[in-house]
N, C-alpha and C positions, 0 to 999 in steps of 0.2 A: 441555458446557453443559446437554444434557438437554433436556425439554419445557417443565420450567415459566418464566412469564413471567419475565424479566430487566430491569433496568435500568441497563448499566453504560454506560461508555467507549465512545465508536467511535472504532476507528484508520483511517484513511486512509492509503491508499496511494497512490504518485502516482512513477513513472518516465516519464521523459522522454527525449529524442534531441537533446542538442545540440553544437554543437562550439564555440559561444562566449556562450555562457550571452546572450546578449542576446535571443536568442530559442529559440524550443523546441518539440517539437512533443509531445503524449501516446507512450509506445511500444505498440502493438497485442502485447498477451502473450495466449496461449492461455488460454482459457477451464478449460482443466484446469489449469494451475500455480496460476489466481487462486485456483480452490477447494480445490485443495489449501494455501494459501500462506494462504487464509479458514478452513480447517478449523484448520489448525494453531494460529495465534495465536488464535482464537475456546477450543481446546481445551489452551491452553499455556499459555497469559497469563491469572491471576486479573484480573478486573474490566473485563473486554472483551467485549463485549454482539455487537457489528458488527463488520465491515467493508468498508470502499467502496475503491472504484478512481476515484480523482479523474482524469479524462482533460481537465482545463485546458490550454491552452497559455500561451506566454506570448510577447507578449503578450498578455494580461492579467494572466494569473498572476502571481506572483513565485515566485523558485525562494529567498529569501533565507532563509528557514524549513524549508525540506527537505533541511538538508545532512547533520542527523540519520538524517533517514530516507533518504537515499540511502546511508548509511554500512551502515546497520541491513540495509538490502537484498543489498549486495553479501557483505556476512557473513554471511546467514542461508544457510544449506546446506537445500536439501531434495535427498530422497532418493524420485528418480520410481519 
């Protein structure tokens, strides 16, 4: 991405703990995969400015939107 200002997309990220999706809790992930996991898609993905770790539970949250991104998650391979 470099130093100069940017304006693009924020991805959100958001793993969860559940075993019957009626409720759920955030998953506590180490501070080093997030940045690793923030570098990569920040330096991977054209038009992605950010990203956040959404630590919602639910409820409130809804998981009905995230089945994308739980897919995305379980495929993405990094390499510590």
């Amino acid at each position: 991405m470099g130093d100069a200002r940017k304006y693009d997309w924020v991805v959100s990220l958001r793993c969860v703990e559940t075993i019957d999706f009626m409720t759920a809790r955030w998953s506590h992930l180490p501070y080093d995969f997030l940045g690793l996991v923030s570098n990569r898609i920040i330096n991977e993905i054209d038009g992605i400015s950010r990203v956040v770790y959404d630590i919602s539970g639910k409820p409130p949250a809804l998981l009905n939107g995230n089945k994308i991104a739980l897919f995305c998650c379980n495929s993405f391979q990094l390499s510590m």
